[in-house]
C-alpha positions as CSV (number, residue, x, y, z in Angstrom):
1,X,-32.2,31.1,87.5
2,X,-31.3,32.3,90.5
3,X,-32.6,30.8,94.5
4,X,-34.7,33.6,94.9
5,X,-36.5,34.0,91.5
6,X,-36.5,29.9,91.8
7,X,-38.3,30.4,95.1
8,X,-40.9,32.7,94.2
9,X,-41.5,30.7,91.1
10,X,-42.4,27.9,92.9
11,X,-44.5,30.4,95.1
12,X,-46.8,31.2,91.9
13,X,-45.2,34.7,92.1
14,X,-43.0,35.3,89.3
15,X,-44.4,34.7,86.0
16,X,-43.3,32.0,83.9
17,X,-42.3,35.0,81.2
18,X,-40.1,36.3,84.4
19,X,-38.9,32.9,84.9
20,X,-37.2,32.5,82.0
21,X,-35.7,36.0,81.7
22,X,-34.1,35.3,85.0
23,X,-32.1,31.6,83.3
24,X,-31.3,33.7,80.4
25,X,-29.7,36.5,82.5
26,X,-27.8,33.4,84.5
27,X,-26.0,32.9,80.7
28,X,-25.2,36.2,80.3
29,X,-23.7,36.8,83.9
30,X,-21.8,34.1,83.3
31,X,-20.4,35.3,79.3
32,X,-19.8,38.9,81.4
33,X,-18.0,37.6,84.5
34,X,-15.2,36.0,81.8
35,X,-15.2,38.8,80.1
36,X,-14.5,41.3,82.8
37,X,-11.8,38.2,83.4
38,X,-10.3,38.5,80.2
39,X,-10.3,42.3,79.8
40,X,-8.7,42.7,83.6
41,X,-6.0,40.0,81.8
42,X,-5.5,42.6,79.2
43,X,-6.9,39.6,76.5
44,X,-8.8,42.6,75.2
45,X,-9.6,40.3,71.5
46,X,-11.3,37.7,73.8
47,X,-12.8,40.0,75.7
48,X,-14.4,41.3,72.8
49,X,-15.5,37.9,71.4
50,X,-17.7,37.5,75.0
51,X,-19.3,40.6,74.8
52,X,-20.8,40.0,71.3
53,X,-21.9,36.8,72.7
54,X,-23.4,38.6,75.6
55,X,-25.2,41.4,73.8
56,X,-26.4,38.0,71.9
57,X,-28.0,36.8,75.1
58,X,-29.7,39.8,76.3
59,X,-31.3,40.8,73.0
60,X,-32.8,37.0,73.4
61,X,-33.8,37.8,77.0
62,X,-35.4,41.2,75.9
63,X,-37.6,39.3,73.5
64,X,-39.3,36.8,75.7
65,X,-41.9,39.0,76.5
66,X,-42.8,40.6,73.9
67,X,-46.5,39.8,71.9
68,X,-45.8,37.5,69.0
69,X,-42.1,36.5,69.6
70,X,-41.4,33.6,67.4
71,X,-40.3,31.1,70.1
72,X,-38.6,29.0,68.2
73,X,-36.7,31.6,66.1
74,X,-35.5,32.7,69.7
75,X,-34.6,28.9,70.1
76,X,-32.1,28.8,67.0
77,X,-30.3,32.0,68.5
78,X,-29.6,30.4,71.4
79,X,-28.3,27.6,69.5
80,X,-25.8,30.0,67.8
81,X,-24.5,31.0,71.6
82,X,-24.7,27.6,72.8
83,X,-22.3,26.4,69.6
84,X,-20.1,29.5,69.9
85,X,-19.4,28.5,74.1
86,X,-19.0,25.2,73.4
87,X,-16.3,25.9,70.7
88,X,-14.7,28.7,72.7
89,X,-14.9,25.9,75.7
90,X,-13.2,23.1,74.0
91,X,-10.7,25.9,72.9
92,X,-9.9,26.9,76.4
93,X,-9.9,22.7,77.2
94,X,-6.6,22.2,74.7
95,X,-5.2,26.3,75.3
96,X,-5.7,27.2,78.9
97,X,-7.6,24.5,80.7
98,X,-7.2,26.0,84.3
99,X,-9.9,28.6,82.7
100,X,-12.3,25.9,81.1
101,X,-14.4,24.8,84.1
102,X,-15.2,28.6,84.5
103,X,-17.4,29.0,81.1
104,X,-18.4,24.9,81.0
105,X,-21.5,25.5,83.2
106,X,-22.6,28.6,81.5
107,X,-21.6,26.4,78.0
108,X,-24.5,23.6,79.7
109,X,-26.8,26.1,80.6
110,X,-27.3,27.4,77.2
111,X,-27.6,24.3,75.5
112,X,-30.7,23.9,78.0
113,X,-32.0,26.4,77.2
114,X,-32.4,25.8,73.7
115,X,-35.3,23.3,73.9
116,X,-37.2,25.8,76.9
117,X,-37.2,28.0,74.3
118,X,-38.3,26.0,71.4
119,X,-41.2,24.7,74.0
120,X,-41.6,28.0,75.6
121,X,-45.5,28.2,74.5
122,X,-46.4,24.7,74.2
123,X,-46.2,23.9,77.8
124,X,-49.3,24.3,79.9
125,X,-48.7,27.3,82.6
C-alpha cells in the first residue's frame, strides 16, 4: 500500500475494500517494474513468465470487491504467486543475484498477503 492510500486509511477515508486493492496493486507494480526490466534486457522468455504472474495479481485485485468473492479461494491464488516469486527469487539468488533483492520484497509482500486474504471478512471493520 502506498503513503497516501496508508494515510487516508488511517483517516477513515478509504475503504478497507480500497485498502487492500491498493497492497495488491503494490505486488503487481512490483512483478511489472521487472518485467519491463527483463524485456528492455531483451530476456523476452522471462519477461513473459512476469507478466502471467502479473495478470495473476490483478485478476485477484479485481475480485476483492465484488459481492460473494470467496475470500479464501482468493487466498490460495495468492499462494500460487507467492510460491511462483519465491521460486523465481531463489532462482535469481544462485543465477543472477545482483537482480534478487529487486523481486525479494515484492516475493515478502505476497506471502503477506495471503493470510489478509484468507481473514479478509473475519476481521471487524
Amino acid at each position: 500500500m502506498n503513503q497516501e492510500d496508508y494515510i487516508s486509511f488511517l483517516k477513515g477515508k478509504l475503504t478497507v475494500e480500497r485498502a487492500m486493492e491498493s497492497m495488491i496493486t503494490e505486488i503487481g507494480s512490483g512483478v511489472y517494474a521487472y518485467m519491463v526490466m527483463l524485456g528492455n534486457a531483451g530476456r523476452e522468455h522471462e519477461s513473459k513468465f512476469y507478466e502471467d504472474i502479473r495478470k495473476e495479481v490483478f485478476d485477484i485485485r479485481s475480485k476483492v470487491s465484488e459481492p460473494g468473492t470467496d475470500f479464501a479461494e482468493l487466498s490460495n491464488r495468492m499462494r500460487v504467486v507467492a510460491e511462483k516469486l519465491r521460486t523465481a527469487e531463489i532462482f535469481l539468488w544462485a543465477h543472477k543475484p545482483q537482480e534478487a533483492g529487486l523481486l525479494q520484497s515484492v516475493a515478502n509482500e505476497s506471502l503477506g498477503l495471503i493470510w489478509k486474504l484468507k481473514e479478509f471478512k473475519k476481521e471487524p471493520r
